[in-house]
N, C-alpha and C positions, 0 to 999 in steps of 0.2 A: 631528507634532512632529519637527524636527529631533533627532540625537543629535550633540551639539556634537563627541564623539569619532568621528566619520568625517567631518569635514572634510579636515580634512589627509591623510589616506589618499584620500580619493577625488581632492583635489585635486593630492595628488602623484601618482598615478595618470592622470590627463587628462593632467597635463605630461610624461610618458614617454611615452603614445603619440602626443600631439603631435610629439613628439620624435622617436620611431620614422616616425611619416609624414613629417616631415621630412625627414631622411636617406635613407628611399626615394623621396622626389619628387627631391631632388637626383641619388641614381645613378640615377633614369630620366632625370634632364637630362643628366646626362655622357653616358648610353649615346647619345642622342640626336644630340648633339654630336658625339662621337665615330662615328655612322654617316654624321652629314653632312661629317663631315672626314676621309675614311679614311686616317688618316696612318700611315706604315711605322714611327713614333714607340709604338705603342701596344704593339710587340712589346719595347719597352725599357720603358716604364710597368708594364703590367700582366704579360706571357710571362716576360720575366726573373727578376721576385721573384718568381714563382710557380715557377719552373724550381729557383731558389736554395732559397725555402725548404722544397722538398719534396726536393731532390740530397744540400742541406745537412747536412739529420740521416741521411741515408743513407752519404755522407761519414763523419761522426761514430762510426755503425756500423760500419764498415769499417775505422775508426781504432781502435775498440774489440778489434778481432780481432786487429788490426798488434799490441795488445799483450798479447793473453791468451798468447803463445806464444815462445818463441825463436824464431830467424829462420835460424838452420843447422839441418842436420840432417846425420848420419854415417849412411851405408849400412853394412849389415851386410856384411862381406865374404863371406858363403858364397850369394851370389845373390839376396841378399833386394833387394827398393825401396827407392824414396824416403819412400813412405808409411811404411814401418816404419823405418825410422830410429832413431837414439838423438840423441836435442836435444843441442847443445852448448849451452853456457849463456851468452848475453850478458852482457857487461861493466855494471856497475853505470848509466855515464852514461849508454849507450845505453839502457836501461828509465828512466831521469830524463828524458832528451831525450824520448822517444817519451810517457811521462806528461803532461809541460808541453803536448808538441802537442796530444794530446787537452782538456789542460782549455783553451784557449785556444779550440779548435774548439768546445768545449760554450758558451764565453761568447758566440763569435761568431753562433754559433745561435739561442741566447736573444735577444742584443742584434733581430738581425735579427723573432724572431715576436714581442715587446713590439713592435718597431716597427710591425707588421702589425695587432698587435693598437689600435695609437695610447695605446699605455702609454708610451713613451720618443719622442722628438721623432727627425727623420728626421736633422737635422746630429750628432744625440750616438750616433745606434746605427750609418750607417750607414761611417765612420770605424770602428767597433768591429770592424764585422762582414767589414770589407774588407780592413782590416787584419790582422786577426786570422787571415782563412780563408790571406791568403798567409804570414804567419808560420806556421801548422801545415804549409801544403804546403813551405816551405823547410827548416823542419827535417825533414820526414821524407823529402824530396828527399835532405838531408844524410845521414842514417843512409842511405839506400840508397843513397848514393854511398860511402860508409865499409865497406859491409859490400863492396862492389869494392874497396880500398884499401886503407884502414888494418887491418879486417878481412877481407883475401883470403884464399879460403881453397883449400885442394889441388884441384886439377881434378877434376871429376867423370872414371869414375862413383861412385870411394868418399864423395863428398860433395856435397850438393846445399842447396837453398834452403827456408823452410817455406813454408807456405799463410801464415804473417801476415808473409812478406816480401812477397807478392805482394798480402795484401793492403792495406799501404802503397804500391805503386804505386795500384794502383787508387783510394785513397783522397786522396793527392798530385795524382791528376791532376782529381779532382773539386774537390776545395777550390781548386786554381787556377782552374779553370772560373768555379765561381759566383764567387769574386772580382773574377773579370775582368767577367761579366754583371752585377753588381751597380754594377762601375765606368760599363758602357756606360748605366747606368739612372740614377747621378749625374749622369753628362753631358750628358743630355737635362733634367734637373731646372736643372742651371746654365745651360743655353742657352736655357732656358724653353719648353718644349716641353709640358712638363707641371707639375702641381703635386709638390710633395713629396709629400703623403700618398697613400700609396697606396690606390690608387680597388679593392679585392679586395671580390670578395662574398664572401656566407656560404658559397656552394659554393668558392669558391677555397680562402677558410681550412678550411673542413669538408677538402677534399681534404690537406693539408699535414698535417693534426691525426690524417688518419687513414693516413696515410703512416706516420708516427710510430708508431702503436699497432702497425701492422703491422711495424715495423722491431720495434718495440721484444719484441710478440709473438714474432718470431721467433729473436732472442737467448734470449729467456728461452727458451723450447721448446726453443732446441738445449741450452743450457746444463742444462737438468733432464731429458732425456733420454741425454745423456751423463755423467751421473751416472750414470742408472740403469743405462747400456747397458755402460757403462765404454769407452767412446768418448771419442777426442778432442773438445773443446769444438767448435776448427773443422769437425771430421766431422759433427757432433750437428747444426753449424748448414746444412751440406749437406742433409742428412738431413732437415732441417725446410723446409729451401727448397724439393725436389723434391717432398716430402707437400703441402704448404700450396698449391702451385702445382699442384699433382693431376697431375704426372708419372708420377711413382711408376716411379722407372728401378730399383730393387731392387740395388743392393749393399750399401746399409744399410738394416736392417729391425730395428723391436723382436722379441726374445726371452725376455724376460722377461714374467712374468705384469704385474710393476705396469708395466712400459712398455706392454705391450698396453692395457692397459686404459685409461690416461692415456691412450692414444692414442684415444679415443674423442671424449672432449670437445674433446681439444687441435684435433684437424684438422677438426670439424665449427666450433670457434672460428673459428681461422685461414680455412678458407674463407668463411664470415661475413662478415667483415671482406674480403677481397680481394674478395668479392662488392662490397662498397660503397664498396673502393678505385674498380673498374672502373666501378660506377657514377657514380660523380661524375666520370672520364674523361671519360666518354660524354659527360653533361651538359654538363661546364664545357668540356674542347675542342672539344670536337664545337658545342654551340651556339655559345658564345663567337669561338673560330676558324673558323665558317664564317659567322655573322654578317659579323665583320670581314672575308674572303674575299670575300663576296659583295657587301660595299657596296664594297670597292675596284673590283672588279668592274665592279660595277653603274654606279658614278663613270664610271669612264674610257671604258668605251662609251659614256657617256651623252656626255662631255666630244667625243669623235672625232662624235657624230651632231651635235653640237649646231655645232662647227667647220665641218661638211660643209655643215650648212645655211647657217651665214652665208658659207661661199664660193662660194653656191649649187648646192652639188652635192645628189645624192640619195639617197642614204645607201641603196645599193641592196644592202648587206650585209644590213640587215635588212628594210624595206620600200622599196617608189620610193613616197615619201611628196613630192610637188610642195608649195612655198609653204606651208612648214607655219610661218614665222614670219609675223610683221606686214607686210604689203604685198600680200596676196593678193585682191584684187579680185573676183574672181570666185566668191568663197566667204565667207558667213557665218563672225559670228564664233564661233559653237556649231558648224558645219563646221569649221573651222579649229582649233578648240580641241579635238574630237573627234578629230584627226586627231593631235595631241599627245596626245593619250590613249594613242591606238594604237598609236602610236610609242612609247611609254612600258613600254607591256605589252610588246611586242617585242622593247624594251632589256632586262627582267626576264625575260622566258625565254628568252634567251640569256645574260644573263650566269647564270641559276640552271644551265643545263644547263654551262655553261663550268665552273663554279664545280664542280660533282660532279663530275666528271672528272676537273678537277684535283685535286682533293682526295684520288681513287683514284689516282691516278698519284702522287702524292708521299707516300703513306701505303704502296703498292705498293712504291715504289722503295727507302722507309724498311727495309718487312720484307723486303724482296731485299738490303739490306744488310746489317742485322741479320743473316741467314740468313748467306750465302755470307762475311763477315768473319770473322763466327764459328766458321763452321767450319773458315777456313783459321788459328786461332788453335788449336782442339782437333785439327789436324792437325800441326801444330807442335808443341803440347806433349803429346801424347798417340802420333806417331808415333816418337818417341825410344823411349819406355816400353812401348807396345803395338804399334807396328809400325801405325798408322793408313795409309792411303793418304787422300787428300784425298776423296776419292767416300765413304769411309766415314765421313771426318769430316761431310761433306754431310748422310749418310743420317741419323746420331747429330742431327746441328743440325736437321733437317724434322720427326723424331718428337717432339724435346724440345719446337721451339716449338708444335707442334699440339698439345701435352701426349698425344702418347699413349704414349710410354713400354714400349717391349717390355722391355729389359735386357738385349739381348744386345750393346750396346755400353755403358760407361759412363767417365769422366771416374778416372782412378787417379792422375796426378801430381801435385806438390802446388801445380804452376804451374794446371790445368785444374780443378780442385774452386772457387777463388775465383774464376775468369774463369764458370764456369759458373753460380755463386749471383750476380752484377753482370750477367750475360747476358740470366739465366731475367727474373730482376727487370724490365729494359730491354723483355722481350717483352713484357708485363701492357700499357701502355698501348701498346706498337705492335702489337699483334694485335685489341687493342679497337676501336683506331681505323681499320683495315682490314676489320674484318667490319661496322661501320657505313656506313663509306662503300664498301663494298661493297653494303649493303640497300640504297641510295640509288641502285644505278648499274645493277648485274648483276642483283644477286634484283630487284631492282625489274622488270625487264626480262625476265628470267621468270615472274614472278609474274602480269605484265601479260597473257605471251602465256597461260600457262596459261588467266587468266577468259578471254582470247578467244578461246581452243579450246574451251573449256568454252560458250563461248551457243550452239554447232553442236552439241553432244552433251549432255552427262548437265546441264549447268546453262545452258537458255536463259534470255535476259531475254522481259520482255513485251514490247519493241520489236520482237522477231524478229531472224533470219540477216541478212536486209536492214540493219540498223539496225546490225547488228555488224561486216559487212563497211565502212561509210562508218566507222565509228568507229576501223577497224583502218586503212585507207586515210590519214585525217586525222593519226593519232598517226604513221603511220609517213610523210607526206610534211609533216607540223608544219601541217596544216591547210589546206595547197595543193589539195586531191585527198579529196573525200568530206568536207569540211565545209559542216553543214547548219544555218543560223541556228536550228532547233527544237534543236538543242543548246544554245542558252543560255539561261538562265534570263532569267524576266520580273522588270523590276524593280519595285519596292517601290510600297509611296504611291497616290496618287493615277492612277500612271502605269500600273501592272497590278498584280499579286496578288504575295505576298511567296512566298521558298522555303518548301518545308517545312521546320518547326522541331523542333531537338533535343529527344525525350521528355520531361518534366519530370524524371524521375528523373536527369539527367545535368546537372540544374543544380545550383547550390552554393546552403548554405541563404545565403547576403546576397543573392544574385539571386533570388532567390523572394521574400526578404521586399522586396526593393525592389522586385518587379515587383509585390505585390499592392500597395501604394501608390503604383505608377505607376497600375494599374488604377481605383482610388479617385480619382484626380485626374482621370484621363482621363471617366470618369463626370459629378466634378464638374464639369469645363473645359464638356464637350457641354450637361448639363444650363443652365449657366448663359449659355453660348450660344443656347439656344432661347430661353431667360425673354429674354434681349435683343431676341432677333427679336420673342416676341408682343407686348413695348415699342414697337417697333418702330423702338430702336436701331442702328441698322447697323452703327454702329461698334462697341460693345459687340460686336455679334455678330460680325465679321469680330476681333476680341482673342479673345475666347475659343474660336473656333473655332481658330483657329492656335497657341492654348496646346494645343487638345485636338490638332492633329496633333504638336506638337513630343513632346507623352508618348505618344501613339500609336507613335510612333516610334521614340523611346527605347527603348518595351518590347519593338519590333524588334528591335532592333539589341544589345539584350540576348542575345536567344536567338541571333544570328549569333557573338558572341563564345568560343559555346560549341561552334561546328563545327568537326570537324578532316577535312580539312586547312582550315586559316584561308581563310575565307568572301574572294573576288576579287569586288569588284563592277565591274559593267559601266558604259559612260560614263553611260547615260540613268540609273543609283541614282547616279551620284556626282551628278550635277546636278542631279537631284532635295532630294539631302541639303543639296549645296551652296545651294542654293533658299531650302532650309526654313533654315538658318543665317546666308539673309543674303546671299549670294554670289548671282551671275544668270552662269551661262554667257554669255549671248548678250551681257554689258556688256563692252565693250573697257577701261574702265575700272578691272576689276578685274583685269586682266591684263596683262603683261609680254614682252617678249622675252628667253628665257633666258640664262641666263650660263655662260661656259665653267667657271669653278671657284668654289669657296665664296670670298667674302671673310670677314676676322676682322669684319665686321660684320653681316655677313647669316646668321649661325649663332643669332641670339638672333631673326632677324624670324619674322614670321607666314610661313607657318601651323604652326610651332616650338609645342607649348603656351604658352598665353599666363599670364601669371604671373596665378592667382585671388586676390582678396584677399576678406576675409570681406564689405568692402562694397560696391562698384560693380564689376561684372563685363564687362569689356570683351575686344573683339578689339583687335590690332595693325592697322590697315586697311593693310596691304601688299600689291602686288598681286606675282603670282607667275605662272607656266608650271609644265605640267604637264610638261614636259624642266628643267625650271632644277632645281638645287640645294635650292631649298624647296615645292619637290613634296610633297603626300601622298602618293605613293608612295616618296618616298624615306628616310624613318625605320623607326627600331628597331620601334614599334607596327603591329599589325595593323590592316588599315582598319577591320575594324569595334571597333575599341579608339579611333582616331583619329576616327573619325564619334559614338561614343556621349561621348565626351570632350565636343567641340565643341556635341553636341544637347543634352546636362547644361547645359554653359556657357552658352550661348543660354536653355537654360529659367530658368535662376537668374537670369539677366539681365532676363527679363520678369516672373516674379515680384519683383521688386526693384520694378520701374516699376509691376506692381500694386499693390503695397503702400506707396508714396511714392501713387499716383491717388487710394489708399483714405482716406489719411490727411491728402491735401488736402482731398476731398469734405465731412469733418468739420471741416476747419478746423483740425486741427492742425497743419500745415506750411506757409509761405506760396506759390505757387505758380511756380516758377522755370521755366527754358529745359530741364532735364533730365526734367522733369515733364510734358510733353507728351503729348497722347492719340498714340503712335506706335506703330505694328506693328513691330515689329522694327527700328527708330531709320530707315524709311526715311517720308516722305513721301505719302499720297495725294489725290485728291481724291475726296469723296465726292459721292453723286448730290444732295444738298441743299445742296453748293457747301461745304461744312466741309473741313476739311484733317485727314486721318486719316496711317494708318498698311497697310501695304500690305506685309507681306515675306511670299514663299514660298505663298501662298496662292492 
């Protein structure tokens, strides 16, 4: 018996996750899109508002400090600092100006993450938020052009500047910043470049959300230990910035019994949290940014091979690859088309190796600036006051950002306390982003040599010293010099024996429960295969045999999606796969002479996912090159994501036509041209002269 009261719960239920798969089939079509067009456009789309709205409320924090404090300070004349000072008091307008710029910066904040969030439309936040950021930076441009001016005050050294004068510069030149990024990201919106809504995943906004808690974390922290400690607020937020960031430079420390203690949860918090600022770094530039790195990459080489070929040269940078388009005579078209394979893989690890490199060279050169800018900034505002020489400021700026922290230098003016809390900050994702693509380049690179010092002594493999010297010869001349075809694996199918597969335990439970119902089909496909044969059917038997390879297959290529690093198949599994789906290497018909760049039409053709609808399941029949633009090697998915895709699609497709053969048989559906006894929609003739069906088999 139904219960009338879960209807509407379950059915609004089905329509949200419909919804949810929705919106995720869509950003894998953008991603998609956007790897087949790697436009310089995407660092104004997506880099920019993710720049703004994580600088944004850091901005806003900074603005907050500009006003916890007066902005002079009187030196004590019997030899004391700037630190101990006595505040003179700002004039009433100035703490009114400096108020209004902060709430304008808090609306323009807002306007902009509703916008992210697609709570407010992109024409009505993004006027707010641009607006707004350059009216906060003008006025507090204004007060720090006033306090030179209108408020000039006697020359040092009996008078100097606070820590929240400085940190309204600091906070002035952010808010102009994003303004201006936010403007470059209009202007690609109005020149139609991209859409208004911003295309951000859940990792971008998680990252911005958790920006926030952490800014926000560490206001509070300084604020509630400079209570306790009876510290300046600005000190308290020093104080929390060197703890939280695990410096721990020591010229402020709690003394108190409740600070010690408070300090217990506080910084096991705070580190918590930066732990998973850093990760979502790592994730979202790291993947994101070298994704996009590497399909520009990967483009443009492919674009210069592909030039070279049609002016007939021979693209002898990476291989001397002869007549690898259409007109080559003397070679098959599965020769000819293997050789675009090859030429394919060749373009990809070069551009993957080009692409690490760079990545370490511009992430190296980021922390070489960070480093040595900084320190000529703590040598500037710290040699007045401690007598710095630049080598000391060096040595100060190497320990701080490696966080190790001795204390026998530290930041005492009130110019070098804020420059150092907007520094330390700055280092978090550019030391993240240096020790990763570092793993990728160096440790990788020792790591490598270690195992193959290691198969000579304390960890041989079963192949022997032999087997390890061709392996060490190979990597180090790219395969020139000691590559051995028993190094590659054998391919799948019908063709040889599949790789070995990932433990059961390393799958996810939906891949287990779909593999024991592939299992159960592939059973029933065989079984009902034989019963055709002792019929003595052929063609029954040639359907069902080929339903039973496409879930044979499937269940493959399941357990491939689950190896890391992501499973590379060789030409003879791609042909094979391409076989079983339909495609025949050896047909010139299904192939093309590539093209130098994507056109706005060819980003939606085959072999792009093809758009499934619940009821007839087709391919795009476009033919393609393995060098052109609509390559399967050239998207966001992994190949065996891109093969288990297309062997679903294919399977759904023949169940469809069994189930339309089923329901003529009884005479429910009248017998039309799409209802055909066909193998895989191609044509054949069978030995009793009948016209069957023939794909991949």
């Amino acid at each position: 018996m139904n219960d009338p009261g879960l209807d509407a719960p379950i059915s609004n239920g089905a329509e949200t996750v419909e919804k949810k798969h929705e919106e995720q089939d869509a950003d894998e079509e953008e991603e998609e899109k956007d790897y087949l067009d790697p436009s310089r456009w995407w660092l104004l789309s997506t880099a920019a508002p993710l720049i703004a709205g994580t600088f944004g409320p850091m901005a806003s924090a900074f603005n907050i400090c500009a006003l916890a404090q007066n902005w002079r300070v009187e030196i004590p004349p019997d030899g004391g600092t700037e630190e101990h000072g006595f505040d003179i008091k700002d004039p009433k307008w100035v703490l009114a100006v400096n108020g209004i710029s902060l709430a304008v910066a808090l609306i323009s904040n807002l306007a902009l993450l509703l916008n992210m969030a697609r709570r407010v439309s992109f024409t009505i936040a993004q006027p707010i938020t641009i607006i707004g950021w350059y009216i906060t930076s003008v006025l507090l441009i204004a007060l720090i052009g006033a306090n030179s001016t209108v408020l000039r005050l006697p020359s040092p050294p009996n008078h100097a500047m606070t820590q929240a004068f400085y940190y309204a510069i600091i906070a002035a030149v952010l808010y102009f910043s994003c303004a201006s990024l936010m403007v470059g990201t209009v202007y690609g919106v109005y020149k139609g470049h991209y859409d208004r809504e911003f295309k951000l995943t859940i990792s971008q906004r998680t990252l911005m959300l958790q920006t926030i808690s952490f800014l926000v974390y560490l206001l509070v922290g300084g604020a509630v230990f400079a209570h306790i400690e009876k510290w300046k607020f600005l000190d308290g937020l020093y104080w929390a910035d060197f703890t939280l960031l695990t410096i721990g430079i020591g010229d402020y420390a709690p003394i108190t019994h409740l600070g010690r203690g408070l300090l217990f949860p506080y910084a096991i918090g705070g580190i918590v949290i930066l732990g998973l600022v850093v990760g979502s770094i790592r994730s979202l530039v790291l993947e994101r940014g070298k994704n996009k790195m590497g399909a520009r990459m990967v483009e443009k080489i492919r674009e210069d091979i592909v030039r070279d070929l049609k002016k007939g040269k021979k693209s002898s940078k990476l291989i001397p690859i002869e007549h690898v388009h259409e007109g080559a005579n003397d070679k098959s078209e599965k020769e000819r088309r293997e050789q675009e394979f090859n030429l394919m893989r060749k373009v990809q690890s070069r551009a993957t190796r080009k692409q690490r490199w760079m990545s370490l060279s511009l992430s190296l050169t980021a922390w070489f600036l960070l480093w040595f800018i900084g320190a000529v900034v703590f040598w500037k505002s710290e040699g007045r006051n401690q007598g710095w020489t630049y080598f000391q400021a060096v040595y100060f700026a190497y320990v701080s950002l490696l966080t190790i922290g001795y204390g026998d230098f530290s930041p005492l003016s009130n110019a070098g306390k804020p420059f150092f809390v907007f520094w330390s900050l700055l280092a978090v994702p550019a030391l993240t982003i240096l020790i990763s693509n570092m793993g990728d380049t160096v440790v990788k690179g020792i790591r490598d040599l270690t195992l193959w010092i290691g198969d000579f002594t304390v960890l041989p493999r079963e192949s022997g010293p032999v087997a390890a010297l061709k392996r060490g010869a190979a990597a180090a001349t790219k395969g020139k010099v000691g590559w051995d075809e028993s190094m590659m694996e054998e391919p799948p199918g019908l063709i040889g024996e599949e790789r070995k597969k990932d433990p059961r335990s390393q799958k996810s439970a939906d891949l287990e429960a779909t593999g024991r119902l592939a299992e159960e089909a592939e059973d029933e496909e065989l079984s009902e295969a034989e019963d055709a044969k002792r019929h003595g059917d052929k063609l029954g038997e040639d359907i069902h045999f080929y339903h039973y390879l496409l879930v044979k297959e499937l269940r493959k290529v399941m357990s491939h999606t689950k190896e890391s690093p992501p499973r590379k198949y060789s030409y003879d599994e791609w042909a094979w796969y391409l076989k079983l789906i339909g495609e025949d290497e050896g047909n010139p018909s299904w192939h093309k002479t590539a093209q130098t760049r994507v056109g706005p039409n060819d980003r939606n053709k085959y072999p792009n996912p093809p758009e499934a609808e619940r009821g007839d399941v087709d391919f795009k029949d476009e033919p393609w090159s393995w060098i052109g633009n609509q390559s399967p090697l050239m998207g966001t998915k992994e190949e065996s994501e891109w093969i288990l895709e297309r062997i679903s699609i294919t399977l759904e497709k023949e169940m469809q036509k069994k189930r339309r053969n089923q329901k003529r048989d009884k005479g429910d559906v009248p017998v039309s041209r799409h209802s055909s006894n066909t193998l895989g929609g191609h044509k054949r003739e069978n030995s009793d002269g009948t016209k069957g069906g023939n794909k991949g088999t």
